[in-house]
N, C-alpha and C positions, 0 to 999 in steps of 0.2 A: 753548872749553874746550881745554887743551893735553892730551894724550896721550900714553903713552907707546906703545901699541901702536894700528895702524889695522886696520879691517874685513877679513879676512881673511888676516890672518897668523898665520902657523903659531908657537904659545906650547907650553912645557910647562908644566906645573901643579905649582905649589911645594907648597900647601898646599892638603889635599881639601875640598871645599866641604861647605858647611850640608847633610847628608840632605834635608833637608826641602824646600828649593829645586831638587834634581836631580829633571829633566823626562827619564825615559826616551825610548828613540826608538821602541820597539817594544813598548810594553807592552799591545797589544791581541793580540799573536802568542799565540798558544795553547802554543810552546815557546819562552818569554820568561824569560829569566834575569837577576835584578837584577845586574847585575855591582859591582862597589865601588868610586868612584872612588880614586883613590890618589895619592900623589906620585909624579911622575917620569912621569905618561900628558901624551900628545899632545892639542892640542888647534885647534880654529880658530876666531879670532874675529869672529861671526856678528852682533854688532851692538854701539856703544857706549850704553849707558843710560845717561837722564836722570840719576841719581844720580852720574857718573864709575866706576861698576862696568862688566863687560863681561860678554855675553852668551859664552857659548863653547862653540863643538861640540867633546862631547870624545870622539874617534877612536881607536877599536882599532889595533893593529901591522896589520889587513890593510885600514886603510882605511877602512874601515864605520865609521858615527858612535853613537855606543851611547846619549850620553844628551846631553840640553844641560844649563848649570849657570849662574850669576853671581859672577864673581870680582870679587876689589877687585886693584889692580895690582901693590899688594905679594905676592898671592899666583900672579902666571905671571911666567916668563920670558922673552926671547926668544930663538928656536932659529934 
């Protein structure tokens, strides 16, 4: 399968993904806040799926990975 992006490179996110497929990182924390993904956050991609969709951790400005998601390639970029 050709690719445009490999396993851990750093993408930004064009278009916010499906609600329903966003896997929080910390949702058993007792001071856990849904944050919103949006366009224009950082991200790293954490595995290519079966489907040509990509697995992607998507990273706060300090680093910290807040939630994973699945993008299709027309929706990251690369940084």
């Amino acid at each position: 399968m050709q690719t445009n992006f490999k396993r851990h490179q750093i993408v930004k996110i064009i278009t916010p993904p499906d609600p329903e497929y966003v896997e929080y990182h910390n949702e058993d924390d007792p001071n856990f806040k849904e944050v919103p993904i949006v366009k224009g956050m950082k991200g790293k991609i954490n595995i290519i799926l079966p489907n040509g969709q990509y697995h992607v951790e998507i990273i706060s400005d300090s680093g910290e990975i807040i939630a994973y998601a699945p993008f299709s390639e027309e929706s990251l970029e690369a940084i």
